[in-house]
N, C-alpha and C positions, 0 to 999 in steps of 0.2 A: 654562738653560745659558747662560754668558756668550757675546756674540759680540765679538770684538775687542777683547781685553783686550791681545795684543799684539802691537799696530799698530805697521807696518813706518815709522821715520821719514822713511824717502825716499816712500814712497807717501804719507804726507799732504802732504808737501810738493808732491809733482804735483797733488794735488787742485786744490791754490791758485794754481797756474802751468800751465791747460789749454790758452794760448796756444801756449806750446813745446812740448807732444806730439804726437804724431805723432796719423795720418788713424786717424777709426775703422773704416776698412774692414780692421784687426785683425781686427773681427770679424766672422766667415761664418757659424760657427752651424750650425742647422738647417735646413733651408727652411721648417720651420711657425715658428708661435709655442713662447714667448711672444714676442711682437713691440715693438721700440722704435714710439713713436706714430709716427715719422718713415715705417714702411713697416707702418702698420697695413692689415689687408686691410678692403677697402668690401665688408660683410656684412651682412646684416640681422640679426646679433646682437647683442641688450641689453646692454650693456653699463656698471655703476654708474658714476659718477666719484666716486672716493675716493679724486681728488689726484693724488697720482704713480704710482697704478694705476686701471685700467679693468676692472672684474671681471665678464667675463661671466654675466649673472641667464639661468643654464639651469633648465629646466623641469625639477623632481627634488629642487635641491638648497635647503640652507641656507644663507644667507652671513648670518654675526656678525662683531660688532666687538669687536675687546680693546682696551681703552682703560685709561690709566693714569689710576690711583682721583684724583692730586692734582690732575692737571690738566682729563680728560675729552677726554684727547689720543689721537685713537686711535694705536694701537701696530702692529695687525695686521691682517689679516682670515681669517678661520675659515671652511672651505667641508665643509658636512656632508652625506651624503644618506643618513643613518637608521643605516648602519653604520660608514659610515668616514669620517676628517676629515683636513681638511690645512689649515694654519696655513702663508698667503703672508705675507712682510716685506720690503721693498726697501730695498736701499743704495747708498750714491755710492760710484763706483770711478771710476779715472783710466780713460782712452782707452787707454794701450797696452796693455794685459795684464789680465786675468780674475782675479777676487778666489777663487772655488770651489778652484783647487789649494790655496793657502796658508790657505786655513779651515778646509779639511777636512784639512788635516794637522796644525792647532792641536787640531781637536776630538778627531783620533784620539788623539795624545798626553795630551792634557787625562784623557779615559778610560780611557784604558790604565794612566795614571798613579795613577787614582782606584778599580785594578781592575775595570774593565771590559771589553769584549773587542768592540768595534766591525770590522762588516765592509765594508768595502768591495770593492763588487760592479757591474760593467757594467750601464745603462740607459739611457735614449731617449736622454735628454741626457749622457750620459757617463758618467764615475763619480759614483756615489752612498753612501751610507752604509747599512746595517742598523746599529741602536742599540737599546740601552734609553733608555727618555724618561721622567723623572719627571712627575707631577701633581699637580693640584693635594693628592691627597689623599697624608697621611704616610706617606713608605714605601714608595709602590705606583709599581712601574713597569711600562712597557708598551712590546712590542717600534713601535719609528719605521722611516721613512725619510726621509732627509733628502735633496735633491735642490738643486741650485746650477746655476742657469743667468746665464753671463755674456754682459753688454750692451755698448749703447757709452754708457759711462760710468756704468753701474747692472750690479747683481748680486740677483738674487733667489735667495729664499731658501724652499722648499716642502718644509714638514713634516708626513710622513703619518702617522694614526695607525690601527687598526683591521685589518680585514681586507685591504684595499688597501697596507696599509704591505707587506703579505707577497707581495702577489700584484696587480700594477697592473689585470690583468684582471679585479681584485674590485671597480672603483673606477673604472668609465672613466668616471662624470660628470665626476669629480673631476681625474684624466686631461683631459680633454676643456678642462674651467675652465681648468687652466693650458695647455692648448697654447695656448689662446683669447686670454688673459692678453695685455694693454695696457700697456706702461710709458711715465708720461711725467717722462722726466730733468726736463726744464727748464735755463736755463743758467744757471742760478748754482751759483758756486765752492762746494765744500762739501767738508768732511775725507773721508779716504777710510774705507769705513765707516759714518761716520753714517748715522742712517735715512732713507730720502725724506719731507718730509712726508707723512703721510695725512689726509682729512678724512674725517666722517661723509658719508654722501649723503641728499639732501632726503629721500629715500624713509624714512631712519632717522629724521632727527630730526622728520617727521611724526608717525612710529611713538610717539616719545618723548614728542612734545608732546601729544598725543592719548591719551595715558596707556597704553600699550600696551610701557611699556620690559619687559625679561628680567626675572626673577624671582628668578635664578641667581645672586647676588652674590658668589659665589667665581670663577666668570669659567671653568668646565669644560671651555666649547664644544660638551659635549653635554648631555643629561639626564642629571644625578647618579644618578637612581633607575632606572637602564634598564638598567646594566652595560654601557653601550657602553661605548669607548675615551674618554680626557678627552685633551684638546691641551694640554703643557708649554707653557702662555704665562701671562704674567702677567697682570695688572689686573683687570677687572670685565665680564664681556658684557652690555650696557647696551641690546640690543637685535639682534633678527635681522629678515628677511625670508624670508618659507618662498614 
């Protein structure tokens, strides 16, 4: 599914001018996570560094990498635990105001337009989506949720698939990851939109170098042959940690 094909021109130009906006105490949020780094809680939970996220390594689950085939850039990260999966992405958004209204009323349109019939329904973090999500495989789609939590100056973007897309109480590791979930902006200027950088983490590219990369070169996110749910992302899963 495209994200941000049509980006508002006054919003990229804030991106580039974050001197003149306003404080981000805009935004109040939730009192849990996910948490900008600035007010991360001191826990004793593991947590990867994949850049501009901090992905909690809980006891249960999988976390893979989707990475784009030309470059080996990663794109996402994939959090599985045997039934259900959620596919996190972060973007730059300006300081005053929350990207999650105006995406999710591009995607409804987008689908509705394309005969679809997307719902939007009340949860933790506000409004959320019910959708169909295509995969990697032709044809075959699979009911999502899509889930949008807005930062100070970042917008995450948390896509479920499986039994948890239906029911969060089917999926609280998964739950649990993103409440847990570490965003670190950084300050540099960036279009609004764009992706945060991601990196792989030492953990992976041991995995890699060590000859232990995925197997999966269609990029699934789960086991092709298991009938789980596959995660609508693109590139290649080049590696997990279980």
């Amino acid at each position: 599914m495209a994200f941000g094909r049509r980006r508002r021109q006054e919003a990229d130009e804030a991106a580039f001018h974050d001197d003149e906006l306003e404080s981000e105490e805009h935004f109040t949020g939730e009192p849990e996570g996910p948490y900008d780094v600035a007010k991360a809680p001191r826990d004793d939970v593991q947590r990867l560094d994949v850049g501009a996220l901090r992905v909690p390594a809980l006891e249960g689950v999988q976390i893979q990498f989707q990475v784009e085939e030309a470059t080996g850039r990663p794109m996402s990260v994939v959090i599985a635990d045997g039934q259900s999966a959620m596919e996190l992405a972060v973007f730059a958004a300006p300081k005053t105001r929350g990207l999650w209204e105006d995406v999710r009323a591009e995607i409804v349109e987008q689908l509705e337009s394309s005969g679809g019939a997307p719902r939007t329904v009340d949860g933790r973090y506000g409004r959320e989506l019910e959708l169909a999500l295509p995969t990697p495989v032709p044809g075959q789609l699979v009911p999502g949720r899509m889930i949008g939590v807005d930062g100070p100056r970042w917008f995450v973007r948390a896509v479920m698939t499986g039994p948890g897309a239906m029911d969060p109480r089917e999926a609280p590791l998964l739950e649990e990851t993103l409440r847990r979930l570490v965003v670190v902006r950084g300050d540099e200027a960036m279009p609004v939109r764009d992706p945060l950088p991601l990196k792989l983490p030492k953990e992976v590219t041991d995995h890699v170098e060590g000859g232990e990369a995925s197997d999966d070169p269609q990029g699934t996110g789960t086991d092709s042959t298991s009938g789980r749910p596959q995660m609508p992302v693109p590139g290649a899963r080049i590696a997990e940690l279980r």
